[in-house]
Structure formats: C-alpha cells, structure tokens
N, CA, C and O atoms as a MOPAC input file, in Angstrom:
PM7 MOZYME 1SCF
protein

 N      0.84000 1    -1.18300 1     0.00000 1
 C      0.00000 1     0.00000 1     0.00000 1
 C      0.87900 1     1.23800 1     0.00000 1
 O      1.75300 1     1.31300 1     0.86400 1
 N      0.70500 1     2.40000 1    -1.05200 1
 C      1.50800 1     3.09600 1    -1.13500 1
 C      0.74500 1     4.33500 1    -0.05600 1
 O     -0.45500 1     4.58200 1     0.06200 1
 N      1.96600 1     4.99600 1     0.67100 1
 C      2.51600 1     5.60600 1     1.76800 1
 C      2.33400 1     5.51400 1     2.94800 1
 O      2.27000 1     6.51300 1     3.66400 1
 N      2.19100 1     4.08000 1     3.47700 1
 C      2.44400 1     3.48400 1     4.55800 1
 C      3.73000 1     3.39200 1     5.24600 1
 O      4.70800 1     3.63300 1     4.53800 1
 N      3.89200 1     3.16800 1     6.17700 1
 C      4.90200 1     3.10400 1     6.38400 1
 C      5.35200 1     1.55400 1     6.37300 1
 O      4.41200 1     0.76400 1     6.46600 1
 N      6.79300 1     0.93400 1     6.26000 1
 C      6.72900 1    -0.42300 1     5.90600 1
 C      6.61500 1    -1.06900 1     7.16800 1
 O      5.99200 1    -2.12600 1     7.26800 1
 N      7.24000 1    -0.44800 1     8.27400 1
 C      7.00900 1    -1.73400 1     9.58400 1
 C      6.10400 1    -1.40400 1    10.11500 1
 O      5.89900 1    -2.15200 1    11.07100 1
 N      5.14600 1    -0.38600 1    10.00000 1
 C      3.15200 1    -0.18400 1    10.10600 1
 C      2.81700 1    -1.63400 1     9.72300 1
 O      2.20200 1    -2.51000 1    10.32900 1
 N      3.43400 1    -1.60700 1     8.49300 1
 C      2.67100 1    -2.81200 1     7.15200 1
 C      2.90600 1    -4.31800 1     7.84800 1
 O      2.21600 1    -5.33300 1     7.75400 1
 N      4.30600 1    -4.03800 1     8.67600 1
 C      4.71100 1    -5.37600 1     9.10200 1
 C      3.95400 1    -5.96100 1     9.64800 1
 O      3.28800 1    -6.91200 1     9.23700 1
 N      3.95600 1    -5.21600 1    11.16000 1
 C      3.19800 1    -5.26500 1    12.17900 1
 C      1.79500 1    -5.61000 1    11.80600 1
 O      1.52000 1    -6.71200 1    12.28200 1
 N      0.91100 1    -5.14900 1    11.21100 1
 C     -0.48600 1    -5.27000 1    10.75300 1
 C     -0.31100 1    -6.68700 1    10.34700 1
 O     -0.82200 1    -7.59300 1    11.00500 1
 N      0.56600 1    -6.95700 1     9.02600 1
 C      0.85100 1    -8.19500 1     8.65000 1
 C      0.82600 1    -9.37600 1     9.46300 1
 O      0.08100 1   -10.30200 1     9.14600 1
 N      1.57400 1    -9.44600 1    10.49500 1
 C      1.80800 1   -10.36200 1    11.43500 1
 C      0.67800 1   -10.52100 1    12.35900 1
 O      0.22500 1   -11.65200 1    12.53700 1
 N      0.13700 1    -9.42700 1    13.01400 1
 C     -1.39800 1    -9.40600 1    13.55000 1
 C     -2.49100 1   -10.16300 1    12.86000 1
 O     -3.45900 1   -10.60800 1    13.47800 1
 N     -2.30400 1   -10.31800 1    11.43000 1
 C     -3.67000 1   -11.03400 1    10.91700 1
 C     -3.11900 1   -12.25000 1    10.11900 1
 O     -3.74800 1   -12.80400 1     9.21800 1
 N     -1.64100 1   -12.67600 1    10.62600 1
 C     -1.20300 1   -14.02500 1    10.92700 1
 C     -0.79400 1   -14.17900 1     9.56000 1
 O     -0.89200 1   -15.31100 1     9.08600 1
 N     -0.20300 1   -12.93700 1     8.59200 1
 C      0.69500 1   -13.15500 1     7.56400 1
 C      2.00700 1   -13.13500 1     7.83200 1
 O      2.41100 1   -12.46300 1     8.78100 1
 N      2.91700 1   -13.89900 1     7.00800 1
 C      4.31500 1   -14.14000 1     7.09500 1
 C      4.77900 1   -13.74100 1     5.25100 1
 O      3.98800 1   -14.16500 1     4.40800 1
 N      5.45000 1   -13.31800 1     4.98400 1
 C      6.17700 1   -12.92200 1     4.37300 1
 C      7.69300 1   -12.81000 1     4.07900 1
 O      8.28700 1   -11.81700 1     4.49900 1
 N      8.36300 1   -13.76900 1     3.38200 1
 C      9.44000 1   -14.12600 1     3.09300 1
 C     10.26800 1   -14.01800 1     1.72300 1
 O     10.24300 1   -15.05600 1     1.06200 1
 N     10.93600 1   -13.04200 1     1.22200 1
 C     11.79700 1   -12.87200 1     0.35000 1
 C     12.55000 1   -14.20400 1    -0.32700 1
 O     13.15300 1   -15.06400 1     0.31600 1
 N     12.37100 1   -14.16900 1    -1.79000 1
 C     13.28800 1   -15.94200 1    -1.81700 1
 C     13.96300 1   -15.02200 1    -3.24600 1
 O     13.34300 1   -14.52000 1    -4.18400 1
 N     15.48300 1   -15.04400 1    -2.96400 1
 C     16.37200 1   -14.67800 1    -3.97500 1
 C     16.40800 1   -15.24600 1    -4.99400 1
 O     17.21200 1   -16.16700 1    -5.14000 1
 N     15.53500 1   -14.86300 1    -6.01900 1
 C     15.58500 1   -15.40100 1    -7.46500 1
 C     16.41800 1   -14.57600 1    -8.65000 1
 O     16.25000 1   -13.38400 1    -8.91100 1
 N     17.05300 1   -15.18700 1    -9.09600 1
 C     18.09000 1   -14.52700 1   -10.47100 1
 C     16.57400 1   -14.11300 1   -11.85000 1
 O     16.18000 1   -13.12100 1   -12.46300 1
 N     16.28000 1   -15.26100 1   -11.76300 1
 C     15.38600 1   -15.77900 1   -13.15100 1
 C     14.11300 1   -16.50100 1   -12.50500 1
 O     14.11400 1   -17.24400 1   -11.52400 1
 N     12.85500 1   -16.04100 1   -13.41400 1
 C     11.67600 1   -16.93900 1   -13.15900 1
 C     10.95300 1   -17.47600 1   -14.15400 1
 O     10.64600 1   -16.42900 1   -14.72400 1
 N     10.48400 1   -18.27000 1   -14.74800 1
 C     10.23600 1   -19.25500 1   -15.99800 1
 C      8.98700 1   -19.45300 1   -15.93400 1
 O      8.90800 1   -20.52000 1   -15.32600 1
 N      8.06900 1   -19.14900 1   -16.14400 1
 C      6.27000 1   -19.42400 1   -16.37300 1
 C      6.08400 1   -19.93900 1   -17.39200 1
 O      6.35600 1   -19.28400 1   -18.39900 1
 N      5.54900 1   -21.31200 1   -17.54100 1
 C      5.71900 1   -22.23700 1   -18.78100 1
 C      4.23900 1   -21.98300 1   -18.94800 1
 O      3.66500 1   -22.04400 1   -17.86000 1
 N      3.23400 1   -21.64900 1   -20.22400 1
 C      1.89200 1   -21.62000 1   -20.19400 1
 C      1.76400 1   -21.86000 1   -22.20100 1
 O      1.82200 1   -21.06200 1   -23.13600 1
 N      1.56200 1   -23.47000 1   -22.10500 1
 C      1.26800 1   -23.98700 1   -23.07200 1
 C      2.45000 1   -24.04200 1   -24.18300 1
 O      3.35200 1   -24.87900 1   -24.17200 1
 N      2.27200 1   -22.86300 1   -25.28000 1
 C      2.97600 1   -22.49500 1   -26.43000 1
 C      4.12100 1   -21.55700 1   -25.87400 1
 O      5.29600 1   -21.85800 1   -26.08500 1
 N      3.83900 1   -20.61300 1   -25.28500 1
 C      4.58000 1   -19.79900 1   -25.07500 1
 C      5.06800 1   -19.94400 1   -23.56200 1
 O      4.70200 1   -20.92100 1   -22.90800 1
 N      5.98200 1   -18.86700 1   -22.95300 1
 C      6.67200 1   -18.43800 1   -21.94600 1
 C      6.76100 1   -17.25300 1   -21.21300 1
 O      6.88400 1   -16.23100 1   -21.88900 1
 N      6.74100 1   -17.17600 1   -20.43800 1
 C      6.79400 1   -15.58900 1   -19.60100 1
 C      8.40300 1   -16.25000 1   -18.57300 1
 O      8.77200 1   -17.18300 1   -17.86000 1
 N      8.92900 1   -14.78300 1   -19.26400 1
 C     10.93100 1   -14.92300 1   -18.36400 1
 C     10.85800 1   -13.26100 1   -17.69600 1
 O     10.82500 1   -12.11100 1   -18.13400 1
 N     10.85800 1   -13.78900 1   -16.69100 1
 C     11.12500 1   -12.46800 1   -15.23400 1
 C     12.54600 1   -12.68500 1   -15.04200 1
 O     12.98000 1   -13.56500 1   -14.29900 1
 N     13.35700 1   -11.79500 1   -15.78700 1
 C     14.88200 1   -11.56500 1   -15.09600 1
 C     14.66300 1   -10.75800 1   -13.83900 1
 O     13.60500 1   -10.17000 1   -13.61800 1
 N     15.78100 1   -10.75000 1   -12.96000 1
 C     16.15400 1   -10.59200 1   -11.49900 1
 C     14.92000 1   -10.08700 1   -10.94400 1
 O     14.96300 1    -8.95000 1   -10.47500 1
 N     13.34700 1   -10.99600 1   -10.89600 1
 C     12.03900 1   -10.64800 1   -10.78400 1
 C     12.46600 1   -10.41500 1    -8.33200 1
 O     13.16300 1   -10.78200 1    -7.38700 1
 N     11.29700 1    -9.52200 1    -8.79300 1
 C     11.03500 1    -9.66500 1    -6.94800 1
 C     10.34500 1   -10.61900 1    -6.76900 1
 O      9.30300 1   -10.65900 1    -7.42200 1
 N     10.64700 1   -11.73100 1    -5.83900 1
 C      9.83200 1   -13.02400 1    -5.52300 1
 C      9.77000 1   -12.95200 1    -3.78200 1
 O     10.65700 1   -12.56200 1    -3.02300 1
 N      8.69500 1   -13.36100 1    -3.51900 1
 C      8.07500 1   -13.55300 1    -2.04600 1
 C      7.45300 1   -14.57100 1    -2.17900 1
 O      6.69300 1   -14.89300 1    -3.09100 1
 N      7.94600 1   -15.47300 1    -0.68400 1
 C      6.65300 1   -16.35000 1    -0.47500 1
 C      5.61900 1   -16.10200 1     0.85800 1
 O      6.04600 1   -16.02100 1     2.01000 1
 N      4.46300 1   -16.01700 1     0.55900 1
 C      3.66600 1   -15.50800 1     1.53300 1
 C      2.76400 1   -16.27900 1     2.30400 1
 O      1.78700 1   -16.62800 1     1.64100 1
 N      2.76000 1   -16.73700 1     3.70200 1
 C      1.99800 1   -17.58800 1     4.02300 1
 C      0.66000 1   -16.53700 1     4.99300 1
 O      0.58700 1   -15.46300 1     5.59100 1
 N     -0.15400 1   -17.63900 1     4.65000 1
 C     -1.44800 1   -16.45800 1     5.25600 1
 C     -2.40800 1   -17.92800 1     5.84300 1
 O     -3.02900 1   -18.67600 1     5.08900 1
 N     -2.31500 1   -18.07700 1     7.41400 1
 C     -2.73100 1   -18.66000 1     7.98600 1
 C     -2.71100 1   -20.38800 1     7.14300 1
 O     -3.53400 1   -21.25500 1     6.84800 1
 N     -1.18800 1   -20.15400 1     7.02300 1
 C     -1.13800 1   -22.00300 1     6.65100 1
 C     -1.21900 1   -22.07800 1     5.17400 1
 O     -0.91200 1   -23.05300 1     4.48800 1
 N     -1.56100 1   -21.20500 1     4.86200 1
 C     -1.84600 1   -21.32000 1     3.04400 1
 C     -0.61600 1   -20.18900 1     2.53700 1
 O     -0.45300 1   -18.97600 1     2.66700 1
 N      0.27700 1   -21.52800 1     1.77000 1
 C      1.39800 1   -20.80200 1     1.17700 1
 C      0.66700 1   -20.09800 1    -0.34400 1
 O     -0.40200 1   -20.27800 1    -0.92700 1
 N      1.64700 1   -19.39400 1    -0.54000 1
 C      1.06400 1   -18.49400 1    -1.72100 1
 C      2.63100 1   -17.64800 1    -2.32500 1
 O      3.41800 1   -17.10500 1    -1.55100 1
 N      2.74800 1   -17.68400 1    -3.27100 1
 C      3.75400 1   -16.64300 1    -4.47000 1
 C      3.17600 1   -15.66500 1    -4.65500 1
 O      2.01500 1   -15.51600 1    -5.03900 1
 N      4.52600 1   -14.35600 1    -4.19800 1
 C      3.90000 1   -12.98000 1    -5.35700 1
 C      5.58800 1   -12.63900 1    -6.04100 1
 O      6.79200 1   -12.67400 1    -5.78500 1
 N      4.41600 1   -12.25100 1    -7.23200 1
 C      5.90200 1   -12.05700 1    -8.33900 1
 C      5.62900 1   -10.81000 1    -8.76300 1
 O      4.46100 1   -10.60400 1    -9.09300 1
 N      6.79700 1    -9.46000 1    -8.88300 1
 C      6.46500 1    -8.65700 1    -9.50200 1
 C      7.95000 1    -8.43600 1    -9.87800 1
 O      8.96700 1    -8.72700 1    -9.24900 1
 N      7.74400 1    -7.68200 1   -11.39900 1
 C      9.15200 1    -7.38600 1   -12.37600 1
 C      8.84900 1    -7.53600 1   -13.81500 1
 O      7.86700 1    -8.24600 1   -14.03200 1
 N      9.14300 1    -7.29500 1   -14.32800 1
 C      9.05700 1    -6.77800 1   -15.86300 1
 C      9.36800 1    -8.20400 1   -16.48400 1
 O     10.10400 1    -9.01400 1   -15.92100 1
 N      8.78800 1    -8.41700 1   -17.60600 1
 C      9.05000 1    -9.97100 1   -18.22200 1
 C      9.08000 1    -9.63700 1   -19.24900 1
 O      8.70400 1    -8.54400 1   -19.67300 1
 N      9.78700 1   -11.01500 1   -20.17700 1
 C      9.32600 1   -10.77200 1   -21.88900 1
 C      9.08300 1   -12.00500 1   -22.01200 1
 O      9.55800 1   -12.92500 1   -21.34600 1
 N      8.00200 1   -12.07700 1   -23.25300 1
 C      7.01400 1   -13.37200 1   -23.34100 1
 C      8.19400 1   -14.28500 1   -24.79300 1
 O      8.84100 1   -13.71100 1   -25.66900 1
 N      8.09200 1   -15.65600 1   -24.56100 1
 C      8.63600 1   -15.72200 1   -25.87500 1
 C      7.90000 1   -17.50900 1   -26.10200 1
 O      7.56600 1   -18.41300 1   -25.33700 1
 N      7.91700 1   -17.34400 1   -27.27800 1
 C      7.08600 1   -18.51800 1   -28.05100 1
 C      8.03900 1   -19.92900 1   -27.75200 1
 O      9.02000 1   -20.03800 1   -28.48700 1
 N      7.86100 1   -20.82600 1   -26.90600 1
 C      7.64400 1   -22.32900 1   -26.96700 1
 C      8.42600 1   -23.22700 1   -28.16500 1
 O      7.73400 1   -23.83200 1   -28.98400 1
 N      9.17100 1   -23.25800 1   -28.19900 1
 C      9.75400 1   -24.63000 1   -29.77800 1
 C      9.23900 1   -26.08700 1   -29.44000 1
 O      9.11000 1   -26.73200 1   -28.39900 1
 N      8.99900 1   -26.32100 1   -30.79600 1
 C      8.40400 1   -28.26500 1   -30.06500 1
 C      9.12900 1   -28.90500 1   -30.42000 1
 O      8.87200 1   -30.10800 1   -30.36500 1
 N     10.53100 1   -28.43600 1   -31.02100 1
 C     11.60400 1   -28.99000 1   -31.28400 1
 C     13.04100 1   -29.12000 1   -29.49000 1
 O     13.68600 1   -28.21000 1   -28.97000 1
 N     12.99400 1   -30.26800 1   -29.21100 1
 C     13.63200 1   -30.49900 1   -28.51200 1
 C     15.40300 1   -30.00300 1   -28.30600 1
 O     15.89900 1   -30.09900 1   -29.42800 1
 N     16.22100 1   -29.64000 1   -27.53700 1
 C     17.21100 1   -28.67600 1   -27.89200 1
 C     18.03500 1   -30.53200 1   -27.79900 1
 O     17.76400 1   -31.31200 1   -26.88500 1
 N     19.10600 1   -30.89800 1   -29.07000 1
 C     19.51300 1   -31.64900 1   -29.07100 1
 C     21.39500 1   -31.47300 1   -29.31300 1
 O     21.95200 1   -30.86300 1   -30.22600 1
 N     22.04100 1   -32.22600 1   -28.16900 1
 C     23.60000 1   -31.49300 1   -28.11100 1
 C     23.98900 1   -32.85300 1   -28.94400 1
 O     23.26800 1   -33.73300 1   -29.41400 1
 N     25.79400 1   -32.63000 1   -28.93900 1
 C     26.37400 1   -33.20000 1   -30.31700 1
 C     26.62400 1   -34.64100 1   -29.39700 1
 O     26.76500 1   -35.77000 1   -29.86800 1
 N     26.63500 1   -34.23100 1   -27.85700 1
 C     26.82300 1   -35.83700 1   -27.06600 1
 C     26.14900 1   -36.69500 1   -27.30700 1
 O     26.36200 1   -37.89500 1   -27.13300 1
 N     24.89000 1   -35.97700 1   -27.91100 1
 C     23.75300 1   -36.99600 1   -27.77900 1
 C     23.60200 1   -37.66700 1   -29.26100 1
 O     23.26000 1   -38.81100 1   -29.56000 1
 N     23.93600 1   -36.67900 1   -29.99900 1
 C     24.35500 1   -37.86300 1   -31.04300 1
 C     25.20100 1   -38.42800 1   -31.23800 1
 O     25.19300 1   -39.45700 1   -31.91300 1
 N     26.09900 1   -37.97200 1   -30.75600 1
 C     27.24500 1   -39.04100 1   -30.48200 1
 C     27.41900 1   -40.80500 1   -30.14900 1
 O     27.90800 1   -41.83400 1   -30.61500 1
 N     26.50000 1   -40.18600 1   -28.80400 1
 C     26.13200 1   -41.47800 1   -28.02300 1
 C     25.29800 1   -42.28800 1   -28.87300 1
 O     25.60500 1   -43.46800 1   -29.04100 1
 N     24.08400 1   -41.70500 1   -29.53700 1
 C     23.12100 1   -42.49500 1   -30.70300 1
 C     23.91300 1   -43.20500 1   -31.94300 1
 O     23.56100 1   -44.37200 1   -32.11100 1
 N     24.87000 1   -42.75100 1   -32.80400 1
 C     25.76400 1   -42.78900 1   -33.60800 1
 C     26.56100 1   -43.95200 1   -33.03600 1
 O     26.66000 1   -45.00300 1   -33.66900 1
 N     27.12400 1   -43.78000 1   -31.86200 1
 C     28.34000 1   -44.84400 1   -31.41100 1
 C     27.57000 1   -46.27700 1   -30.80900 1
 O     28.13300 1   -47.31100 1   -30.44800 1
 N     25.88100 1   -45.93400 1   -30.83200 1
 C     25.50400 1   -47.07300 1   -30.43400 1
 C     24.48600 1   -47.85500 1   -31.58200 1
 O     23.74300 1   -48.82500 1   -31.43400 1
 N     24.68300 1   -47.28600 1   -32.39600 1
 C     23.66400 1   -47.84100 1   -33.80900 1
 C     24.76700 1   -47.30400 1   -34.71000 1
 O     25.75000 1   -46.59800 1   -34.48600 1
 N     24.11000 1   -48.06600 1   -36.16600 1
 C     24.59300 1   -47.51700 1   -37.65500 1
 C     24.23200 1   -46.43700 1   -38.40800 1
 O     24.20700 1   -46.44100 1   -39.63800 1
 N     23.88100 1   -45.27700 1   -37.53000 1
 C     23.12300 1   -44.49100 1   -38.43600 1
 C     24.22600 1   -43.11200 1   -38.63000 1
 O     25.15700 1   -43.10100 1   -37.82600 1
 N     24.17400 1   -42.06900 1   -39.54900 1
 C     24.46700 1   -41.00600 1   -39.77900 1
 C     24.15400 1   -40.54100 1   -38.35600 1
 O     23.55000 1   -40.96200 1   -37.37000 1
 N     25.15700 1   -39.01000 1   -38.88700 1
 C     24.88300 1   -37.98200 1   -37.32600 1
 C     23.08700 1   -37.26100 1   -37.97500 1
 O     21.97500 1   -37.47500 1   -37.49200 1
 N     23.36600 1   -36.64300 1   -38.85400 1
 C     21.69700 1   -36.32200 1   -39.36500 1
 C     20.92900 1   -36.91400 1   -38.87200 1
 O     20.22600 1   -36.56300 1   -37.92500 1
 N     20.93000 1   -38.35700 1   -39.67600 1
 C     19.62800 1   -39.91100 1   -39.12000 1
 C     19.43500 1   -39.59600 1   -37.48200 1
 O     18.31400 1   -39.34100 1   -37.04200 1
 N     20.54300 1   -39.63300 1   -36.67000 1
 C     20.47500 1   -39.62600 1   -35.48000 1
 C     19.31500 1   -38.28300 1   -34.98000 1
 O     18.24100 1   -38.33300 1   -34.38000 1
 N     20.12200 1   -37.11500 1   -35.55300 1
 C     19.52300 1   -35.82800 1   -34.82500 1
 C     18.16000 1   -35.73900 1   -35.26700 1
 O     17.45800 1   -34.90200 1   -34.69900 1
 N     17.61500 1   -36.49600 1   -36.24200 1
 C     16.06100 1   -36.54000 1   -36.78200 1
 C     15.38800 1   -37.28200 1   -35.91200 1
 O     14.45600 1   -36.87500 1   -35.21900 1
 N     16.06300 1   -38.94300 1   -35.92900 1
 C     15.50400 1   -39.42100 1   -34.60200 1
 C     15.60700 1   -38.98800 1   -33.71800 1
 O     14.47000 1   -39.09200 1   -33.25800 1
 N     16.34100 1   -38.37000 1   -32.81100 1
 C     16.06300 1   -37.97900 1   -31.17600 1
 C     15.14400 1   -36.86000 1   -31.59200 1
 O     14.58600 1   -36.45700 1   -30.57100 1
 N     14.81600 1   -36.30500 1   -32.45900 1
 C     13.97400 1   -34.83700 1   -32.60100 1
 C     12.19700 1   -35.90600 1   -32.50600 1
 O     11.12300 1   -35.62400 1   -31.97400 1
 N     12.49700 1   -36.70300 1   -33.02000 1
 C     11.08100 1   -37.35600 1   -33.34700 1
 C     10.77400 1   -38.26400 1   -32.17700 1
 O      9.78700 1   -38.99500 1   -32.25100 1
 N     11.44900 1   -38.27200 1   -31.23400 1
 C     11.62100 1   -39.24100 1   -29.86100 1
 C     11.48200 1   -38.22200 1   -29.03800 1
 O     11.33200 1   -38.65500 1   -27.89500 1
 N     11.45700 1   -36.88700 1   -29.08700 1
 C     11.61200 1   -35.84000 1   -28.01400 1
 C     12.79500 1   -35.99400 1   -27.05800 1
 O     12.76000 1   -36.25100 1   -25.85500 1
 N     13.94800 1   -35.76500 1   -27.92300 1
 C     15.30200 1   -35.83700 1   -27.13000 1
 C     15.43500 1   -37.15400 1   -25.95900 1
 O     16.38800 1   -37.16400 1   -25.17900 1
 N     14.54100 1   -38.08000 1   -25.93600 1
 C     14.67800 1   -39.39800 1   -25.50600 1
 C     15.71200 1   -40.18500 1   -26.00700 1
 O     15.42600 1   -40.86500 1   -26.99200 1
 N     17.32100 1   -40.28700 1   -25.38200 1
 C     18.07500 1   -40.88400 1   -26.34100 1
 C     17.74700 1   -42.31800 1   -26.14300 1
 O     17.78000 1   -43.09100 1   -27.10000 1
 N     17.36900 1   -42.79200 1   -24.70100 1
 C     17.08000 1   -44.40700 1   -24.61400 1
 C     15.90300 1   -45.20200 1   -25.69400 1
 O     15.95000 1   -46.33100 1   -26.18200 1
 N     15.15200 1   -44.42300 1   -25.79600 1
 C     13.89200 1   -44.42400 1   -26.54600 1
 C     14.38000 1   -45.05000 1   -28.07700 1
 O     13.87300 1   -45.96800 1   -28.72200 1
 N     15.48000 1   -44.24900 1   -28.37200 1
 C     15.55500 1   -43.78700 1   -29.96200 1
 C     16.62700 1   -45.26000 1   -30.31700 1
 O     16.47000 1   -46.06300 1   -31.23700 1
 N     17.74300 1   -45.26100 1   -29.22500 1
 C     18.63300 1   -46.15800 1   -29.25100 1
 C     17.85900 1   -47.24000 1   -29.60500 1
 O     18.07800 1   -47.89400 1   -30.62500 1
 N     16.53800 1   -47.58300 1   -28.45700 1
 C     16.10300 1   -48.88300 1   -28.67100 1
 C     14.85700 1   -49.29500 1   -30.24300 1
 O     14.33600 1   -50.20000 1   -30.89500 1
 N     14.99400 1   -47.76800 1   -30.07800 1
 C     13.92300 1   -47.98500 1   -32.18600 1
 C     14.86500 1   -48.21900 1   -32.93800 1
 O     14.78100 1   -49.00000 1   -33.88600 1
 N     16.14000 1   -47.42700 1   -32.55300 1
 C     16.91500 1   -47.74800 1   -34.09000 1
 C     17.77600 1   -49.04200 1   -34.12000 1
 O     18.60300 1   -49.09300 1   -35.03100 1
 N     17.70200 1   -50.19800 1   -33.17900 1
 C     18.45300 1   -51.12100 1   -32.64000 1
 C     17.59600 1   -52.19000 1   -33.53700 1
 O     18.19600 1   -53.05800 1   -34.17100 1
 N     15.97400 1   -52.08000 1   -33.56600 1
 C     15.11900 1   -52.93200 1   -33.77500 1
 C     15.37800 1   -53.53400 1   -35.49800 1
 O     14.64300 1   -54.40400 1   -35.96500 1

C-alpha cells in the first residue's frame, strides 16, 4: 500500500497471521502452453497467510514462443551414432522425433 509506512505494514501483517518471506531469485520461468513468460532478477516472495502458502511475483518480463523442437547437443548424437549404424543427421532426426529421448531412440533404431 503506497505511503504506509513499511514496519506499520509489518506489524499489521503479522497481527492477521501473515508471514512474508523474500526468496532470492536470479530468473523466473512461467511455462503456459505455447509460449513463456521470463522475469529476469524478478522480486519473488513467499507468503503464508494462515497455513496457506502463496507466491507474489512482480518485475518486468518478456514473453517468448515455446519450440516443439527439442534442444539436441552433439553428445547426444554421439552417443546415438556410437551405439547404432546411423548417420549424425539420421540420429539428430531421430532424437527430434523421440523428443530428445536418447534411450527411446537407441532402442527404435536397434530394432
């Protein structure tokens, strides 16, 4: 509440059996479907109010669109490659079509 004073706010707080706790976050990640919401160095609190925990987040975000393409590193084809006959390509198509599951893919392309 703006021009309160803050340990007014405390005090009141604690009287009607809120707790309020600061949790040092760098980064915050809101996954919602397709897209994303990213809060760099966001203000995060966790707030308990008679037993019932609760999050407040406030800080500036930028939204960014979701890939359904799995992020696939060169270990992992590596590992696919050194354990089947296939190309590094063949490989990186399969784990893309396995959803970066390398056990998954190993055991399709084994069959």
């Amino acid at each position: 509440m703006q021009g309160m004073n803050p340990r007014k706010m405390n005090q009141m707080m604690r009287k009607m059996g809120i707790q309020q706790q600061p949790i040092p976050a760098e980064k915050v990640i809101v996954i919602m479907g397709d897209k994303q919401l990213i809060f760099d160095s966001p203000d995060l609190s966790k707030v308990n109010m008679m037993g019932q925990e609760t999050f407040q987040l406030l800080g500036n975000y930028r939204e960014e669109a979701l890939s359904d393409e799995p992020e696939i590193s060169e270990d992992d084809i590596e590992t696919i490659t050194s354990q089947t006959t296939i190309s590094k390509e063949e490989a990186k198509q399969a784990l893309i079509k396995n959803k970066g599951d390398i056990a998954k893919t190993i055991l399709e392309l084994s069959e």
